[in-house]
VEXNU-142227 format. One line per 10 residues: for each residue x, y, z of C-alpha. Coordinates in nm, 4 decimals, always signed. Example, Ala and Ser with C-alpha at 12.3 -4.5 7.8 and 13.67 -1.06 7.14 Angstrom:
BEGIN
+1.2300/-0.4500/+0.7800 | +1.3670/-0.1060/+0.7140;
This chain:
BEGIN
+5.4344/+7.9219/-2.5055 | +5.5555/+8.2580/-2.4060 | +5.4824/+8.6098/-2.6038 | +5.7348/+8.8320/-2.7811 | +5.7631/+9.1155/-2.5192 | +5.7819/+9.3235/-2.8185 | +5.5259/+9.2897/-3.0812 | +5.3362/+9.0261/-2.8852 | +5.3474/+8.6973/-3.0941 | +5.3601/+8.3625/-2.9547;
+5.7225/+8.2508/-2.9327 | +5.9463/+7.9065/-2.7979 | +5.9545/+7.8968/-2.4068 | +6.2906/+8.0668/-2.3251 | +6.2947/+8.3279/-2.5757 | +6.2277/+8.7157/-2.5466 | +6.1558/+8.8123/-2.9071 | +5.9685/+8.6817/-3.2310 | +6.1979/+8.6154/-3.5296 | +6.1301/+8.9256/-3.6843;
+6.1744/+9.1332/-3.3695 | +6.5237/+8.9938/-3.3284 | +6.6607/+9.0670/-3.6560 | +6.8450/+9.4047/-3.6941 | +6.6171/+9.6753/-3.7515 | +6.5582/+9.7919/-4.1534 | +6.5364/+9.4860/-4.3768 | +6.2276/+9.2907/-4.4498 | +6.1074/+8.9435/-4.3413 | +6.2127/+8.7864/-4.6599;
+6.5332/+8.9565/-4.6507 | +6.5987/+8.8643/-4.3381 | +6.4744/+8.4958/-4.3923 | +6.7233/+8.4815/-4.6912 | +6.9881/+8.7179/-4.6740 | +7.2767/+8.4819/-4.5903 | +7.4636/+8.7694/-4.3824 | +7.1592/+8.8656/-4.1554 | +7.2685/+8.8883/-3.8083 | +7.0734/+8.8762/-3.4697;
+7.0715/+9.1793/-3.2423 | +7.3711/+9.1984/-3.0294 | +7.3281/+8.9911/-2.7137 | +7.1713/+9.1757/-2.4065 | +7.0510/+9.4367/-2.6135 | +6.6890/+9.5016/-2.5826 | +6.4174/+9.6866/-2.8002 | +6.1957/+9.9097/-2.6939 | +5.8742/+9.6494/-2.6107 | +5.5558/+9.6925/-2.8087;
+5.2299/+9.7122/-2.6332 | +5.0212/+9.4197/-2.6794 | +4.6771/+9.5644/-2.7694 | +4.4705/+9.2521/-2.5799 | +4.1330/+9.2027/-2.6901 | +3.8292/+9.3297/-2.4936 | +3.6749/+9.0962/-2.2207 | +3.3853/+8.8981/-2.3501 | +3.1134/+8.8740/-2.1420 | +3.0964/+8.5484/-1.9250;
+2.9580/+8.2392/-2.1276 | +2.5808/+8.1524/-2.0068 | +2.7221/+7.8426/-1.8961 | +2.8264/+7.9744/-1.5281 | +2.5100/+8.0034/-1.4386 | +2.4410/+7.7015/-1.3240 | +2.7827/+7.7703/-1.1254 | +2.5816/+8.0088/-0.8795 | +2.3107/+7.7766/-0.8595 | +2.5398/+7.5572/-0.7247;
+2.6815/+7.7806/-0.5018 | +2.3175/+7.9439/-0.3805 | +2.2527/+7.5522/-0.3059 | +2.5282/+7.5105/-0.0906 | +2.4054/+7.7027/+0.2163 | +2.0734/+7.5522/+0.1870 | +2.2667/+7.2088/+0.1955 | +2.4691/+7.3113/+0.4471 | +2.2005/+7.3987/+0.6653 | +1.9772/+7.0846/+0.6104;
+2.3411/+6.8883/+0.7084 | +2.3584/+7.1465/+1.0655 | +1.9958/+7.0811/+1.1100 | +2.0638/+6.6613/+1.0958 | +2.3854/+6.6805/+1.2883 | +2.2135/+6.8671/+1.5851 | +1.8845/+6.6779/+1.5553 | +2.1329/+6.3306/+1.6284 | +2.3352/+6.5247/+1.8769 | +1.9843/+6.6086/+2.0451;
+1.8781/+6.2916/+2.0491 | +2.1366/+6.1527/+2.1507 | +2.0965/+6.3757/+2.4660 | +1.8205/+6.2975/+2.5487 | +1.8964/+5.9019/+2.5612 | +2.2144/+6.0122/+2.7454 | +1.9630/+6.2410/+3.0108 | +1.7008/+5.9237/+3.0616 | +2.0050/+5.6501/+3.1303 | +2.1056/+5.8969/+3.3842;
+1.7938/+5.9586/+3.5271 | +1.7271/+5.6289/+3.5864 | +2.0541/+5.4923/+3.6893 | +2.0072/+5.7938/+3.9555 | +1.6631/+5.6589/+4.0145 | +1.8072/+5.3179/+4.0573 | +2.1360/+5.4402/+4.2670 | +1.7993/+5.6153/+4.5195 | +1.6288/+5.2421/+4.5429 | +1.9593/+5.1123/+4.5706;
+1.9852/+5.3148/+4.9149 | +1.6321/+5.2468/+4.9853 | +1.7278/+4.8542/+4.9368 | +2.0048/+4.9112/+5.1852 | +1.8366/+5.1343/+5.4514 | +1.4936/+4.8086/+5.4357 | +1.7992/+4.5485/+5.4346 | +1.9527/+4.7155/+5.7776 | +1.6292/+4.7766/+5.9484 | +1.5223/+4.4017/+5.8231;
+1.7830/+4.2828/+6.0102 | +1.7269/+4.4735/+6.3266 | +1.3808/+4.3570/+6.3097 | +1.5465/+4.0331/+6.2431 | +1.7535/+4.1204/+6.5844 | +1.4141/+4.2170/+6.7730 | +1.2240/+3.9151/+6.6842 | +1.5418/+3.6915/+6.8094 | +1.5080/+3.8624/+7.1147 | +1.1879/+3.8459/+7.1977;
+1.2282/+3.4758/+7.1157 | +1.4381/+3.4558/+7.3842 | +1.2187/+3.6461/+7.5962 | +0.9653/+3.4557/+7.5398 | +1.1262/+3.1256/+7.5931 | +1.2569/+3.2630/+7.9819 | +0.8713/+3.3049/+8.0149 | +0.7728/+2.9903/+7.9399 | +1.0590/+2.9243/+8.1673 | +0.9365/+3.1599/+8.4478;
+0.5786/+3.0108/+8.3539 | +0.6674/+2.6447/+8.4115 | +0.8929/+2.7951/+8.7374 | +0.5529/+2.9519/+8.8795 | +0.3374/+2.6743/+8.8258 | +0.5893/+2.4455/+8.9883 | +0.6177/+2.6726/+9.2889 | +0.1989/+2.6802/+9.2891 | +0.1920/+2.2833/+9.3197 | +0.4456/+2.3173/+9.5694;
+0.2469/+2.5376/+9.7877 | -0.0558/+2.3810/+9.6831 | +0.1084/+2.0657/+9.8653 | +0.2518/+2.2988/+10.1627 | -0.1064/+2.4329/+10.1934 | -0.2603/+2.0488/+10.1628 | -0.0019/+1.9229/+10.4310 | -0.0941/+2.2392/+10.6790 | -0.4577/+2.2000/+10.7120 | -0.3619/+1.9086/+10.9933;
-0.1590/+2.1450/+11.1924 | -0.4939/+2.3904/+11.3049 | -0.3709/+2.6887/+11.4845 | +0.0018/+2.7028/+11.2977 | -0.1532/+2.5999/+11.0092 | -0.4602/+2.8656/+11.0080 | -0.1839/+3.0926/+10.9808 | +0.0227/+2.9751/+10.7297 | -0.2837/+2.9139/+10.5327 | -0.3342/+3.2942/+10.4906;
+0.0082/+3.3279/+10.4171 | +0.0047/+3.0630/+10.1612 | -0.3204/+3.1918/+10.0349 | -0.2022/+3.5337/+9.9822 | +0.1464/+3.4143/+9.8383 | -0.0697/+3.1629/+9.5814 | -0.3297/+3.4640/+9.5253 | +0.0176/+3.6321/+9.4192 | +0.1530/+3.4312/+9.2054 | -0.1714/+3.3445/+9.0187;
-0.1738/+3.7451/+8.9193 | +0.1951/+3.7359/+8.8178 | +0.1445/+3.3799/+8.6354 | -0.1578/+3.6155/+8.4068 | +0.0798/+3.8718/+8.3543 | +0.3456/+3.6805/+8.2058 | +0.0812/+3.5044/+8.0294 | -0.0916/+3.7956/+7.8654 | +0.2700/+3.9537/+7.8306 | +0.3361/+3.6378/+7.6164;
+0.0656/+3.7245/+7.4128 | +0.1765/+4.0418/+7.3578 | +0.5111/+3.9189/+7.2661 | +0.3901/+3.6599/+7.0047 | +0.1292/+3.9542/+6.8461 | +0.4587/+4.1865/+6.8019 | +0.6301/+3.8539/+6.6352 | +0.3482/+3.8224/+6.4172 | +0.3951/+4.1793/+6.3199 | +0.7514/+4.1231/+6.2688;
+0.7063/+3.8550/+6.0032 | +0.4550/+4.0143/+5.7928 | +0.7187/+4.3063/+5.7871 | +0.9673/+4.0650/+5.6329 | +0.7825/+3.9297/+5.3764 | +0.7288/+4.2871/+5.2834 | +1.0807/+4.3819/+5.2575 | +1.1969/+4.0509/+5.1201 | +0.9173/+4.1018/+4.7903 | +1.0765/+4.4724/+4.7921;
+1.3988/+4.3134/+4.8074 | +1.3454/+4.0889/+4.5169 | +1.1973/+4.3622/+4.3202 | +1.4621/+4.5960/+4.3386 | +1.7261/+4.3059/+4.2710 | +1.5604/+4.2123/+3.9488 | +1.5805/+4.5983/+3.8198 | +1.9312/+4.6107/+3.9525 | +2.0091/+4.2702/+3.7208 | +1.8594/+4.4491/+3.4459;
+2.0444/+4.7545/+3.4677 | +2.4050/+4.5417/+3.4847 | +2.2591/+4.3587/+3.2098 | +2.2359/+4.6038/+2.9682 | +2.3391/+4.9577/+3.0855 | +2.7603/+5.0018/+3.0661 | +2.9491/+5.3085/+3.1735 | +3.2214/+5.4416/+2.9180 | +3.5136/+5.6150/+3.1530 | +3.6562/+5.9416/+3.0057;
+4.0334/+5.8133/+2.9995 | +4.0641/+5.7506/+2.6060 | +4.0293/+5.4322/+2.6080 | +3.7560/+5.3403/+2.4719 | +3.6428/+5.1046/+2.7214 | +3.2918/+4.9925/+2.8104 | +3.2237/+4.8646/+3.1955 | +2.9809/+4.7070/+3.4397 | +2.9075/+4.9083/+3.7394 | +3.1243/+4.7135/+3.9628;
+3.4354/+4.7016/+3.7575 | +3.7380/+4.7530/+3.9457 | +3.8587/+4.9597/+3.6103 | +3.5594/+5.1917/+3.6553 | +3.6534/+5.4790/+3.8829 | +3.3456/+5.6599/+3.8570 | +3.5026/+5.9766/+3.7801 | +3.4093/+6.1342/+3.5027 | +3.1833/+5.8737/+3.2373 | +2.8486/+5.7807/+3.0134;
+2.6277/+5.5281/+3.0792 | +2.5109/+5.3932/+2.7555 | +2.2683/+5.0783/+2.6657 | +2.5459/+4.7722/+2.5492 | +2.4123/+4.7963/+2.1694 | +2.4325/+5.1584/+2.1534 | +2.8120/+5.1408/+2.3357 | +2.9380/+4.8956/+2.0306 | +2.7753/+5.0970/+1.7979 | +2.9598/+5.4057/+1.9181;
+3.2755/+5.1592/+1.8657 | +3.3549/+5.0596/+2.2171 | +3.4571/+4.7799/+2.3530 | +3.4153/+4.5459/+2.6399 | +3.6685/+4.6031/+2.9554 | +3.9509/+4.3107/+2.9348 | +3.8589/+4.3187/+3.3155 | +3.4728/+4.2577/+3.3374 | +3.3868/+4.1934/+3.0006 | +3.1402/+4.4331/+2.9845;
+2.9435/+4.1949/+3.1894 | +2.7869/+4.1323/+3.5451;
């Protein structure tokens, strides 16, 4: 409902004045209700409007109080909600920081794994040499002690032959005497050799218990760490997916990763 602009009263939507306001000026509301020859005002002629005298402002009912307890709650709620959010977001960092730490610590055993596997097989390399070394001993050995019976015999055959063989006795003598201190050397350099191979397989078993080790915490870590790419999407992969660029990412544990609403790479799985 709109308002006569004149006198104020409520009037139709679309109008401008109350009935009485629109009637010509001088005659009563009965007479203008009844008089059969009343007439409107002429068309687009307007009357000076009446102020509306508008009542004073009451005061607010006691009912919007509550209102600004509601509102004086909100900031509290709000911070309580702030306090929550970065509470989870902190958390959440610090799982983020330990997966990283220890994928870093297992990336460092990783190249600890490789540097023991490479000197492993250099020891490996050694102890296949002196093998061989010590099988051209044995070689040499069995050599020497065949040239010692031979001169043995040579020296047996001689002792007929006095004044020739006086002579070549000396020579033989000193060529046995010879040999005899070469034959210990290669003999005590054999022992030598077979202490170092000794050596050489306690070292392995060493490396191959590290070796095991580390592969066991390198299974766990593809078993239930996953690395989320930044390329939208929304991806989990293994370490060793050909998908995984290793760009820019988060490694997350697998439950945690599905949680977050990822999902396993069509390429690995999301598994070793």
């Amino acid at each position: 409902m709109n308002q006569c602009i004149k006198c104020g009263k409520e009037i139709p939507d679309g109008e401008l004045f109350c009935l009485e306001c629109s009637l010509n000026p001088g005659s009563t509301v009965f007479e203008q209700a009844h008089s059969p020859d009343r007439h409107p005002a002429p068309k687009g002629r307007m009357q000076t409007p009446k102020p509306v005298k508008r009542p004073p402002a009451q005061a607010a009912p006691a009912e919007r109080e509550p209102k600004k307890s509601r509102r004086r709650a909100m900031p509290v709620a709000l911070a309580l909600v702030s306090l929550l959010l970065i509470a989870v977001l902190g958390f959440q960092a610090w799982q983020y920081g330990s997966l990283q730490v220890e994928k870093n610590r297992l990336r460092a055993k990783d190249a600890d794994l490789e540097a023991r596997q490479s000197e492993m097989d250099d020891l490996q390399k050694q102890m296949a040499d002196l093998l061989q070394q010590v099988a051209d001993l044995e070689t040499a050995v069995d050599m020497k002690d065949q040239d010692i019976q031979s001169l043995k015999s040579q020296l047996s055959s001689s002792q007929s032959d006095k004044t020739q063989g006086q002579y070549d006795l000396s020579t033989k003598e000193q060529e046995l005497a010879r040999l005899e201190e070469e034959n210990q050397g290669l003999l005590a350099l054999s022992d030598d050799l077979q202490e170092r191979l000794d050596q050489l397989e306690e070292e392995q078993k060493a490396l191959s218990a590290d070796l095991a080790e580390a592969q066991t915490k390198a299974n766990f870590m593809d078993s239930f760490v996953v690395f989320v790419e930044d390329d939208g999407t929304r991806n989990y992969h293994t370490y060793d997916c050909a998908n995984f660029p290793k760009n820019k990412f988060w490694a997350y544990s697998r439950k945690l990763a599905e949680a977050q609403g990822f999902t396993p790479c069509p390429v690995c799985g999301g598994t070793p």
